[in-house]
C-alpha positions as CSV (number, residue, x, y, z in Angstrom):
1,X,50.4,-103.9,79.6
2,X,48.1,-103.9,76.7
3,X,48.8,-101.4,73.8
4,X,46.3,-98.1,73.6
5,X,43.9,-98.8,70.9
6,X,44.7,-96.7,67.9
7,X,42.3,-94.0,67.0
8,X,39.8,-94.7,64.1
9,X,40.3,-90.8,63.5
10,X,42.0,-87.7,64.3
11,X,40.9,-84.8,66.1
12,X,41.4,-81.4,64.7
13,X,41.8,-78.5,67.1
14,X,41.5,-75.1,66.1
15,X,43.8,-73.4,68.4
16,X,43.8,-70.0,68.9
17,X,47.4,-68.6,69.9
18,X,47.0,-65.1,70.7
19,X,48.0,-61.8,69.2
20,X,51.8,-62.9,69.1
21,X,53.2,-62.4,72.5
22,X,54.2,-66.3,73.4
23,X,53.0,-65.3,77.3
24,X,49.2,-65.1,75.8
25,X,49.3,-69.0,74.6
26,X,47.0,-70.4,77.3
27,X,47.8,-73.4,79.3
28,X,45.4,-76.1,77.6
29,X,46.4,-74.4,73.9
30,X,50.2,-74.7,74.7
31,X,49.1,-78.4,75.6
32,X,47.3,-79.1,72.7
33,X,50.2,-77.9,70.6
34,X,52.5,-79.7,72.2
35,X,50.4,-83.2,72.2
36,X,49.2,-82.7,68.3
37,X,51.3,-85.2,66.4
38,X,50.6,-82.7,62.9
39,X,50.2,-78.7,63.6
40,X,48.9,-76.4,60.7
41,X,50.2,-73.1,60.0
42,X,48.3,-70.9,57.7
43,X,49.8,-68.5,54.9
44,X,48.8,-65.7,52.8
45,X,51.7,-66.4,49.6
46,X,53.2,-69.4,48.5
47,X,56.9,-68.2,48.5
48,X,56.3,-66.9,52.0
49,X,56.7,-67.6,55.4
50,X,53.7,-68.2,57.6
51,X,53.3,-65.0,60.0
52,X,52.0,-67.6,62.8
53,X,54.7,-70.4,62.7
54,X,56.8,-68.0,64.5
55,X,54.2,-67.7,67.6
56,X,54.5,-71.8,68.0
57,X,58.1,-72.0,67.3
58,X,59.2,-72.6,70.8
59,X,56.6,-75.4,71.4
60,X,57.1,-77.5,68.1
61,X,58.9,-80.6,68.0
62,X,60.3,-81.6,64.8
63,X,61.3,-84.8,65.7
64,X,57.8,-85.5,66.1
65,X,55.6,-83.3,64.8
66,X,54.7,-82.8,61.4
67,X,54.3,-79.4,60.1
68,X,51.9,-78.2,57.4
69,X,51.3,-74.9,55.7
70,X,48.3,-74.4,54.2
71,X,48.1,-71.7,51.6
72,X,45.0,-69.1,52.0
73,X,46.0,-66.4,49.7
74,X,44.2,-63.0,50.5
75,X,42.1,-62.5,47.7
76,X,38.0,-61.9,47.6
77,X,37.8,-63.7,44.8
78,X,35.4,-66.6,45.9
79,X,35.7,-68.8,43.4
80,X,39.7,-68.5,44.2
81,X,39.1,-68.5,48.1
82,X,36.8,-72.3,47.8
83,X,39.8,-74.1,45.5
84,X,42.5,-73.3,48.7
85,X,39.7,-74.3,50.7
86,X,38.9,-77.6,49.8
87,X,43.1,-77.9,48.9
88,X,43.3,-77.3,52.6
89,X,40.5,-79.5,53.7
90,X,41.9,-82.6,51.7
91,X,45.7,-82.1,53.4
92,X,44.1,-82.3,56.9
93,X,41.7,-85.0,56.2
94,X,44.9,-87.3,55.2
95,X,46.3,-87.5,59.0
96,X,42.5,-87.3,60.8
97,X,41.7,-90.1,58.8
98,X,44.6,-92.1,60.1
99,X,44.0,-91.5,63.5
100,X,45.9,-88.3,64.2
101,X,45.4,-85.3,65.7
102,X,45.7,-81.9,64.2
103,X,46.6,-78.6,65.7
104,X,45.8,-75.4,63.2
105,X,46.9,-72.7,64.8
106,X,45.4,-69.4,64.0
107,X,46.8,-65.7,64.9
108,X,44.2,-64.0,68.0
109,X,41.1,-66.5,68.4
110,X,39.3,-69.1,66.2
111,X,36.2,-67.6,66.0
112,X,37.0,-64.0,65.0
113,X,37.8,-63.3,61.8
114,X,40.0,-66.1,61.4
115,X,41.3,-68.7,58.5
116,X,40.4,-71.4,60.4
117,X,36.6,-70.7,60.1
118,X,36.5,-71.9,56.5
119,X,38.1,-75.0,57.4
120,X,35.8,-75.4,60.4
121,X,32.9,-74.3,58.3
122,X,33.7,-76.8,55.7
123,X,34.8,-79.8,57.5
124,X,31.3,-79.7,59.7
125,X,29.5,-79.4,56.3
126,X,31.0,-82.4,54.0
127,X,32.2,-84.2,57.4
128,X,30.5,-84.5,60.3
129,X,32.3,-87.9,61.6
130,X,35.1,-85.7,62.2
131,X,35.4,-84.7,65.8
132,X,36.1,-81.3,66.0
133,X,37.2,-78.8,69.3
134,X,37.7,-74.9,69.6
135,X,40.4,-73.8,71.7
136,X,39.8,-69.8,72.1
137,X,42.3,-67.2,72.3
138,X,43.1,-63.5,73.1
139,X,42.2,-61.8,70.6
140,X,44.1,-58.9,69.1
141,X,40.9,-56.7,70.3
142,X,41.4,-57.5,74.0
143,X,45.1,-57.7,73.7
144,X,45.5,-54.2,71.9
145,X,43.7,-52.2,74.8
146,X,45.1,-54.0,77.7
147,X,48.6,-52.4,75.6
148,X,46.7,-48.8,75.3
149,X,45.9,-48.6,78.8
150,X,42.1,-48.4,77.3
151,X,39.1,-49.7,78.8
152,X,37.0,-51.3,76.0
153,X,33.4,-50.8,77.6
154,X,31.8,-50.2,80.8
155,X,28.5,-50.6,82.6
156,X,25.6,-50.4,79.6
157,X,28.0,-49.2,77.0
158,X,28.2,-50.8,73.8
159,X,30.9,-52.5,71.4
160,X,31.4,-52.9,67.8
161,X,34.3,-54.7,66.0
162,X,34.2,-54.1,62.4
163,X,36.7,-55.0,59.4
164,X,38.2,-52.1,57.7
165,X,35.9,-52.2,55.3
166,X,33.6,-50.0,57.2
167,X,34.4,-46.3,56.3
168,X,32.8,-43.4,55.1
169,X,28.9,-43.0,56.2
170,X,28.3,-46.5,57.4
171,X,31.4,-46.2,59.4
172,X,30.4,-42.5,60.9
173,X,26.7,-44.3,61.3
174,X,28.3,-46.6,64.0
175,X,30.7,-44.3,65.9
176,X,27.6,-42.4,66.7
177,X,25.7,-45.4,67.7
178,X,28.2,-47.4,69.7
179,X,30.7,-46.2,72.6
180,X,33.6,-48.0,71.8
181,X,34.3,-49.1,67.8
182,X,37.6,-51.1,67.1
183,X,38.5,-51.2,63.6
184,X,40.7,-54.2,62.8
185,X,43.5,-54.2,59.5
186,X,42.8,-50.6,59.4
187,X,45.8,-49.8,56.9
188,X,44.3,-49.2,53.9
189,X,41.5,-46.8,54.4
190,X,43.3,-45.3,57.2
191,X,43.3,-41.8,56.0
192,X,39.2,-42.0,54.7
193,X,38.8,-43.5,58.3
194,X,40.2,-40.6,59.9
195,X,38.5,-37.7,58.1
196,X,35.5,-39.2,59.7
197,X,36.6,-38.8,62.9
198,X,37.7,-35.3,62.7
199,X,34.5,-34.6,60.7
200,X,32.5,-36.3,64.2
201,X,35.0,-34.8,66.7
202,X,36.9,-37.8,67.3
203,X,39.9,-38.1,66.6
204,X,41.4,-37.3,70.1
205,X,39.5,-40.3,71.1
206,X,41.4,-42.5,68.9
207,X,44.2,-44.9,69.6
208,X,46.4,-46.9,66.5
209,X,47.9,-50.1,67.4
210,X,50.3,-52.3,65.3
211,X,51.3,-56.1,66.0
212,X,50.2,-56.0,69.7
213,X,52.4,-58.6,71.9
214,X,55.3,-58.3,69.0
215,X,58.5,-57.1,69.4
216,X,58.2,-54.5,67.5
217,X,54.2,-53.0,68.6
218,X,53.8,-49.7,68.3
219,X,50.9,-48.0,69.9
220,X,50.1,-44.0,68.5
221,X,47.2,-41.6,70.5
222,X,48.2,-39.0,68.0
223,X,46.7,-40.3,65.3
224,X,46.6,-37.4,62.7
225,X,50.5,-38.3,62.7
226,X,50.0,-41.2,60.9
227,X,48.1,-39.7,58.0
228,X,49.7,-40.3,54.3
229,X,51.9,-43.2,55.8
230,X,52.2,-46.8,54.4
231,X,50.9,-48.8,57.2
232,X,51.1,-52.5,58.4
233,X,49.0,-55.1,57.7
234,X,48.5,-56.1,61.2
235,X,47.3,-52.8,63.1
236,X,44.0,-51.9,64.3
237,X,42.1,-48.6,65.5
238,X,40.1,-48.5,68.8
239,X,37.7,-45.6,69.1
240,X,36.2,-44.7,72.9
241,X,33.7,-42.0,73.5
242,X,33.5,-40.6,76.9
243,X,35.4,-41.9,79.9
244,X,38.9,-43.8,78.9
């Protein structure tokens, strides 16, 4: 039989694995992964582990898979931010350019809120040759009130997802406008986000959820418990008006 012709380039998938319950991957991204000859993990220190290598543990191959970590430190220094960027964009261009495929896998879904975007954003821009596919993912918004027990919206209600960053009036702006408001890495304006619910009448509406689909979630309804507390990284706030 006549050898497959090798690949002028790679591929790269952005994969989206879920929140971090392994039962979430879906079928074609637990193929994907499992095909990719190189998979990418992302990571926020240089001494540390990568939070979602352990999502893919049970799919990679070592014996034939490469695995890369690609360092995107959590800073809002731009200038910062661009150098791990285009560090990151030269590491994956070394196996696409030789014809393999690459897997970065990304906590939730590509497309919200994720590392990957800069990659993605980046690669299109400076190379377009580069065949690039999205493969979406539950997100840690969907996956969070399927935990709660919460319906997310209804009928003509409306939703916002917002970054933390939203407190204070803008955030009290959008709790009146919007039925349902999810608040994502809500740790460290936690207590600034909550007196605006109790100021609105609100806070019994609220629901705190940390690491969704990990072993150790924990989902809170009282949230005024949680006031003054060092909380994780990796928690968010849903907040439903009316029926829920």
């Amino acid at each position: 039989m006549p050898s497959q012709p090798v690949k002028s380039r790679g591929t790269l998938y952005g994969v989206g694995v879920g929140p971090g319950d392994p039962e979430l991957i879906t079928v074609k991204a637990h193929r994907v992964l499992q095909q990719a000859p190189v998979l990418c993990v992302p990571k926020s220190r240089e001494e540390g582990d990568s939070y979602v290598r352990g999502f893919v543990s049970h799919i990679l191959d070592p014996g034939r898979q490469q695995l890369l970590e690609l360092l995107f430190p959590m800073t809002k220094d731009r200038s910062v931010l661009e150098l791990h960027w285009n560090t990151a964009l030269e590491r994956v261009l070394l196996p696409l350019r030789g014809g393999l495929d690459v897997a970065f896998v990304t906590e939730g879904d590509p497309f919200i809120y994720s590392t990957f975007m800069h990659l993605y954003t980046v690669l299109r821009e400076r190379h377009p040759e580069i065949p690039v596919e999205v493969i979406p993912g539950v997100s840690s918004v969907n996956a969070s009130a399927a935990a709660a027990g919460l319906p997310l919206v209804d009928g003509a209600e409306r939703l916002a997802v917002l970054p933390a960053t939203y407190e204070g009036e803008d955030l009290a702006h959008l709790l009146v406008q919007f039925d349902t408001v999810v608040l994502l890495k809500v740790n460290r304006v936690f207590d600034r986000v909550l007196e605006v619910l109790e100021r609105l009448g609100l806070v019994d509406r609220a629901v705190y959820v940390r690491r969704c689909g990990a072993p150790d979630q924990k989902i809170v309804r009282d949230v005024r418990s949680l006031r003054g507390m060092d909380l994780d990284y990796l928690s968010l706030l849903i907040v439903k008006k009316g029926r829920g």
